[in-house]
C-alpha positions in Angstrom: 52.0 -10.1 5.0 52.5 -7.6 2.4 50.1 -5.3 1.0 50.2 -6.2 -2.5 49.8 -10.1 -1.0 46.1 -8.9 1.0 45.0 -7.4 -2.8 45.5 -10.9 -4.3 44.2 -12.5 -1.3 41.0 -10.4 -1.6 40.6 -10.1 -5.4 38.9 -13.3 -6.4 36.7 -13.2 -3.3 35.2 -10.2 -4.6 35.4 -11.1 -8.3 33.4 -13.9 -7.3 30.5 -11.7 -5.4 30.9 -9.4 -8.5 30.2 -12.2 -10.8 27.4 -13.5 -8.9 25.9 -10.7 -8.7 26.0 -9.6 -12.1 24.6 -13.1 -13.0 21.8 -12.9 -10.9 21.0 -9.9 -12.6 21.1 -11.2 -15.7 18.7 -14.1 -14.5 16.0 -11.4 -13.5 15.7 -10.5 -17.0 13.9 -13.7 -17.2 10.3 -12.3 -16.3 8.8 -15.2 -14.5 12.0 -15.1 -12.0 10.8 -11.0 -12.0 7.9 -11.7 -10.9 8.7 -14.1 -8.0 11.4 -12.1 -7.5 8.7 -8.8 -7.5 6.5 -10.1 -5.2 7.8 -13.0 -3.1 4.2 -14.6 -3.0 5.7 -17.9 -2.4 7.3 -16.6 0.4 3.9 -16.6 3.1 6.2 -16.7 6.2 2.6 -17.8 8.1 3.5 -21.7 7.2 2.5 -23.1 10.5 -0.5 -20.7 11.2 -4.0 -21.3 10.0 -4.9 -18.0 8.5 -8.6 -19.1 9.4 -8.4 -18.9 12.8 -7.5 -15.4 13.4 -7.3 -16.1 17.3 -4.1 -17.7 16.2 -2.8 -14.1 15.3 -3.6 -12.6 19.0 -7.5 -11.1 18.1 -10.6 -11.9 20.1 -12.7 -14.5 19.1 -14.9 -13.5 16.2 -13.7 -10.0 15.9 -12.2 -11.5 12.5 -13.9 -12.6 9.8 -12.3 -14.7 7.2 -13.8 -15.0 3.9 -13.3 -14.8 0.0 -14.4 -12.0 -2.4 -14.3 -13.4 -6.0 -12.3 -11.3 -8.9 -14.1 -10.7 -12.5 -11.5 -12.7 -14.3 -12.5 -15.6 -11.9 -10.1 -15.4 -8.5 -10.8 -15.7 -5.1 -8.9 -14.1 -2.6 -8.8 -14.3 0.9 -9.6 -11.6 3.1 -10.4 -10.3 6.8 -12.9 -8.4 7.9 -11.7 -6.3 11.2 -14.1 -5.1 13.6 -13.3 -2.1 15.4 -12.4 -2.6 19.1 -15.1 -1.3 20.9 -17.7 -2.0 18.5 -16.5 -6.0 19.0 -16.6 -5.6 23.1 -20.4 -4.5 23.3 -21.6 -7.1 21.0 -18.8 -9.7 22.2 -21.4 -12.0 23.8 -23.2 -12.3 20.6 -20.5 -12.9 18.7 -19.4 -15.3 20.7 -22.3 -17.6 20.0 -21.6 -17.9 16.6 -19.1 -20.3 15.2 -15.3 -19.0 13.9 -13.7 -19.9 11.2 -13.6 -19.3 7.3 -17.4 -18.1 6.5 -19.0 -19.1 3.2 -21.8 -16.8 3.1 -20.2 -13.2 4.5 -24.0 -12.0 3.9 -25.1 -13.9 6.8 -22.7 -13.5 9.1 -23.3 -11.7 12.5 -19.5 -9.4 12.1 -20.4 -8.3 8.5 -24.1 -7.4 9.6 -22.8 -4.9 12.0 -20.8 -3.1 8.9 -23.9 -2.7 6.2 -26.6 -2.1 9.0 -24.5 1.4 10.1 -24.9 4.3 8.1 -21.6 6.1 9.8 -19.7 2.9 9.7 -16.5 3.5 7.7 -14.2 1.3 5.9 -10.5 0.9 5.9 -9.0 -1.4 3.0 -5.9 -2.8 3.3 -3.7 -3.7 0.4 -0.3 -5.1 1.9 3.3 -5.1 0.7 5.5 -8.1 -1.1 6.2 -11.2 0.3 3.8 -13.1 3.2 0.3 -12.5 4.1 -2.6 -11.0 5.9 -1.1 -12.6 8.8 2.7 -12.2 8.4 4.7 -10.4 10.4 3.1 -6.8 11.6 0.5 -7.0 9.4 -2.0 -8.4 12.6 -0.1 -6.3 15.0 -1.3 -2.8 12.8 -4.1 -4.0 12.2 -4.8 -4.4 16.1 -3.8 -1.0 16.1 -5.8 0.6 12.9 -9.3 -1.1 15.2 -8.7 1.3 17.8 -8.6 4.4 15.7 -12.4 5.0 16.0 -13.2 2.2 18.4 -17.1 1.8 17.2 -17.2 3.1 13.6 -13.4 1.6 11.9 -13.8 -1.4 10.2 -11.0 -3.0 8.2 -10.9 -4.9 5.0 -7.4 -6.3 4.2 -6.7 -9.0 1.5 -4.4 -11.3 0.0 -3.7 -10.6 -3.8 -4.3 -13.3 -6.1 -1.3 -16.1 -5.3 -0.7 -14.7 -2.0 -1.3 -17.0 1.0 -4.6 -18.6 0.1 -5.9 -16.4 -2.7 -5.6 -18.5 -6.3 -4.2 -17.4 -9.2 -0.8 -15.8 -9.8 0.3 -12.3 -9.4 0.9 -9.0 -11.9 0.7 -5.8 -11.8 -2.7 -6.3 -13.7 -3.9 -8.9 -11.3 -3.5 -7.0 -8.3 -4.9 -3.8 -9.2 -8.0 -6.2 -10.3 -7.5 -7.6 -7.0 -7.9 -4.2 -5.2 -10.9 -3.5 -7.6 -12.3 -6.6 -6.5 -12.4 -5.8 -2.7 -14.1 -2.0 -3.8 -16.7 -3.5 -5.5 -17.2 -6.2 -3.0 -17.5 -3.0 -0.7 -19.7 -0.8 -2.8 -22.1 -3.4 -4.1 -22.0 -6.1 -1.1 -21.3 -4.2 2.4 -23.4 -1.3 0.7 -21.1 1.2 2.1 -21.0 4.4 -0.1 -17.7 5.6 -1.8 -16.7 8.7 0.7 -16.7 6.6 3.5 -14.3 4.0 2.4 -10.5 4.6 2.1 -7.3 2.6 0.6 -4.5 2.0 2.4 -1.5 0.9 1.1 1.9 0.0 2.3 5.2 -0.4 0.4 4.1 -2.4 -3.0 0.4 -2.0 -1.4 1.0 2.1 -2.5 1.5 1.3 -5.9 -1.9 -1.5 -6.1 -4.1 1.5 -4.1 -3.2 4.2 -6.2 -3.9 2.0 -10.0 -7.0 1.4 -8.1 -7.8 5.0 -7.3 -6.8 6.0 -10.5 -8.9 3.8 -12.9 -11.9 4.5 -10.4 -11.6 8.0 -11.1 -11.1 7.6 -14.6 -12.4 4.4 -15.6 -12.6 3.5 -19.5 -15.7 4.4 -20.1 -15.3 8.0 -18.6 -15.0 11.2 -21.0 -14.0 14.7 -19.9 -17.5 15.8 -20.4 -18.7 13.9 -18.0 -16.6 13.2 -14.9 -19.4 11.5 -12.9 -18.6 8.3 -14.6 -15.8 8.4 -12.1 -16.1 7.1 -8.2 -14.4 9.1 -5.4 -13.6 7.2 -2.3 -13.0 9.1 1.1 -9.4 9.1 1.2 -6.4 7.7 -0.1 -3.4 7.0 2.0 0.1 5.7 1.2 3.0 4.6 3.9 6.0 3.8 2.4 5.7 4.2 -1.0 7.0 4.7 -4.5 7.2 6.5 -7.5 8.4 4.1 -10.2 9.4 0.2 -10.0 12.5 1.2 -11.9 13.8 4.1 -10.0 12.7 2.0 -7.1 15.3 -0.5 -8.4 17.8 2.0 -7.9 17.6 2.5 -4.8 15.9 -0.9 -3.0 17.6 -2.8 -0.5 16.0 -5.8 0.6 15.3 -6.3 4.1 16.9 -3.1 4.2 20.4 -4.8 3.4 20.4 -6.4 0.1 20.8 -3.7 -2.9 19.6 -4.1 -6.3 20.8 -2.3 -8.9 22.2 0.4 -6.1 26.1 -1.1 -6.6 25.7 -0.3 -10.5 25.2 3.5 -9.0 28.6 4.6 -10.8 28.0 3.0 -13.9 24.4 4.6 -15.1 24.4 3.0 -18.9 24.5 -0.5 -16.8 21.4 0.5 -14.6 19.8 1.6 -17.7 20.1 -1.5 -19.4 19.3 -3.8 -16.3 15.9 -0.8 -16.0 15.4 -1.8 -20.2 14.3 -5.3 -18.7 11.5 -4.4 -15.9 8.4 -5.9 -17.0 6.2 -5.0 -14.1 6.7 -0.9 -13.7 3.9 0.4 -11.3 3.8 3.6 -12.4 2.9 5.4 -9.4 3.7 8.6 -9.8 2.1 8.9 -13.5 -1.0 7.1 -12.1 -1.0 9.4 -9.1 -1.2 12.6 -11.4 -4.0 11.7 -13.0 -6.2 10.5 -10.0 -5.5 14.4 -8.9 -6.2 15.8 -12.3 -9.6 13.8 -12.3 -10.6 14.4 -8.5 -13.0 16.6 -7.6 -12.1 19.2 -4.6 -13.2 16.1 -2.5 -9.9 14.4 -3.0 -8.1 13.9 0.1 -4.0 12.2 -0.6 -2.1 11.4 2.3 1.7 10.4 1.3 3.4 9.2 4.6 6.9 7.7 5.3 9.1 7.3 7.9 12.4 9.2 8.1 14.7 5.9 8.5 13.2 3.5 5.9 16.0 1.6 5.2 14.1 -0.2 2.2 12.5 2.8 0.3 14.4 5.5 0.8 11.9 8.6 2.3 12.8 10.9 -1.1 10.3 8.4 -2.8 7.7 10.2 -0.8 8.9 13.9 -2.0 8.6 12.6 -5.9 5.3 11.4 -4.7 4.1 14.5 -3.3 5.6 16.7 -6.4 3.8 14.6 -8.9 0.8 15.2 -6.8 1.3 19.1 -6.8 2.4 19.3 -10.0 -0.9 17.2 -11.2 -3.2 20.5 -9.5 -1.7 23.0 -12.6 -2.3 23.4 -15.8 -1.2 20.8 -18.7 1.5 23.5 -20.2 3.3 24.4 -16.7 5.2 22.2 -14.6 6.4 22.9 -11.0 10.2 21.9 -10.4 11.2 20.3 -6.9 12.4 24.0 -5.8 9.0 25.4 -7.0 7.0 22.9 -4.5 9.5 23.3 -1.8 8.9 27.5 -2.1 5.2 26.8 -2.3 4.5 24.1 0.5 3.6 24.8 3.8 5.2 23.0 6.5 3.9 22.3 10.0 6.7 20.9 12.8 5.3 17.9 14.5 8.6 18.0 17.2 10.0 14.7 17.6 7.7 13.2 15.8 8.2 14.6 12.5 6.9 17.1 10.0 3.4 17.6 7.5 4.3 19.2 4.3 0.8 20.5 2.7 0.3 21.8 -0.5 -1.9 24.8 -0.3 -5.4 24.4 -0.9 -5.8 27.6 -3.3 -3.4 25.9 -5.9 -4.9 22.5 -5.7 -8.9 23.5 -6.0 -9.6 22.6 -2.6 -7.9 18.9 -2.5 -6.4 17.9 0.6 -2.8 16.8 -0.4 -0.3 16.0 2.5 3.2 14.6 3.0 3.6 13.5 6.8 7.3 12.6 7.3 7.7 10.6 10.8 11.3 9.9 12.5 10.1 6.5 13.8 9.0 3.3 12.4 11.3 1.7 9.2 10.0 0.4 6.9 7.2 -2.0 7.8 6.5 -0.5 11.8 5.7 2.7 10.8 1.8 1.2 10.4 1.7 0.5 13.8 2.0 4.2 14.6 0.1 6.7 16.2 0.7 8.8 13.7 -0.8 6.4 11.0 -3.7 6.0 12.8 -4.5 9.6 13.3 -4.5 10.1 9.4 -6.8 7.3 8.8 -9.4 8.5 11.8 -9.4 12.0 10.3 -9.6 11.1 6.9 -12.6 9.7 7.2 -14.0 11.8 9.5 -13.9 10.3 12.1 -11.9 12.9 14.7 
């Protein structure tokens, strides 16, 4: 078979792809397929599981507490309450006594009890990626592994946004930093647990809901420059696999790690820019980021992790991350470039298990800003790390 007979063998094979492609690009445009397409909420991969029993998803009995915490613009989301590990085993046999299930009244329940009645407890919430739900995939599995970080005083909140598994309502970028507002307050103003010792977590899509959410705490509408007190300050906020932008995201996504976006339209930039023209849902991470530094007091402590072989966000999302955070600790007229916070960033070696760039206290006012880099975990895995529960335990003080 001759050469020039393969090329016409091959060509409408891949002018078929092509054309798919290209049409299915055009049909994201549409911004109710953008959305689905966004965040996959239909898509709960828990089908046959009963996200009420928690025992279903390998914890104890009772060491989970389902429940709903209601949204201002009337949602209710589902949620988990995680007790920590040892805390659970010494008060197992009382627990125990109490029925499981989906709880009506979280007030009156034995679990929640143990969380408002300690004045050192601390609180972890947990705002997920795309697609599934609290109980997909490794969600329970790092969330196992986040109880034993301090195994009396680490308690974990982790919901699903509105149209996610059981929550009502359907998603936007809006919505779920609403959402994420919603399980603060809930915190705050139900479990009584003050500001600095609760921290967000968020993973992948999660990064972008828990920094809106730490942004318009900080600098909520009613808050004037005069008076920055207006603002809350929670303990910490921590990011694993994050981005800056949805549509440099775009650039770059693959999903599952496979699938590309708008990556094949690489060599053609004025295509990507038009497809870019069409994003309706940006998460503006990076712009969002700068001012939660800009408004934080000395207090602020940013933790920006990601593992070296994400194959879905590409790690250099975390250095845009971490330059917008430096960049956010100078004055309005000067600006940092990416050399400039390489030259000024110290870095500490963690061997094999990767590196912690930190951006030096004397530039930022005292704010604790730090970009851990680990060579293990992907994309979704890297949760279930050591390394990510190290962060979290120091964080809030709690090693």
């Amino acid at each position: 078979m001759t050469i020039s007979l393969l090329f016409k063998k091959a060509f409408w094979p891949l002018a078929g792809a092509g054309a798919t492609y290209i049409g299915c690009l055009f049909l994201l445009i549409n911004p109710w397929l953008q959305r689905n397409a966004i965040y996959m909420n239909k898509l709960q991969l828990t089908w046959n599981y009963d996200l009420t029993k928690p025992e279903h998803f390998g914890f104890a009995k009772n060491q989970v507490t389902p429940f709903y915490i209601p949204t201002p613009d009337g949602e209710k989301l589902f949620a988990w309450h995680v007790l920590p590990l040892g805390l659970y085993a010494e008060q197992r046999d009382i627990l125990l006594d109490h029925d499981s299930g989906l709880v009506e009244d979280i007030t009156q329940n034995a679990a929640f009890q143990l969380l408002r009645n300690d004045p050192e407890a601390r609180l972890l919430i947990h705002f997920h990626g795309n697609a599934g739900t609290v109980g997909a995939g490794y969600r329970p599995i790092y969330t196992r592994s986040l109880s034993g970080a301090s195994p009396y005083k680490l308690h974990i909140l982790t919901i699903d946004y509105r149209g996610f598994g059981y929550s009502s309502g359907y998603p936007t970028e809006e919505g779920l930093i609403t959402d994420g507002l919603s399980a603060v307050k809930w915190a705050i103003d139900v479990a009584r647990i003050s500001p600095d010792r609760i921290a967000i977590m968020g993973q992948s899509l999660g990064t972008a809901v828990a920094f809106g959410v730490a942004e318009a705490l900080i600098n909520p509408p009613n808050a004037i420059e005069e008076d920055p007190s207006k603002g809350i300050e929670l303990g910490a906020i921590i990011s694993v696999a994050g981005f800056s932008h949805m549509k440099e995201l775009l650039s770059t996504y693959h999903i599952a790690g496979i699938i590309p976006v708008l990556a094949p339209l690489r060599p053609y930039p004025w295509a990507q820019a038009f497809f870019k023209k069409f994003v309706y849902e940006t998460w503006e991470s990076s712009r969002k980021l700068a001012t939660l530094v800009k408004k934080s007091s000395w207090k602020l402590q940013l933790i920006i992790l990601h593992a070296q072989n994400d194959m879905q966000i590409p790690v250099e999302h975390s250095d845009f991350l971490f330059y917008a955070a430096a960049n956010a600790t100078i004055g309005e007229e000067e600006a940092f470039s990416m050399r400039d916070v390489r030259e000024h960033k110290t870095t500490v070696e963690l061997g094999e298990e990767g590196y912690v760039n930190i951006w030096p206290v004397e530039k930022s006012g005292g704010k604790l800003i730090q970009q851990w880099v680990v060579n293990w975990g992907e994309h979704n895995r890297v949760v279930t790390s050591s390394s990510v529960s190290l962060v979290v335990a120091r964080a809030l003080g709690l090693s």
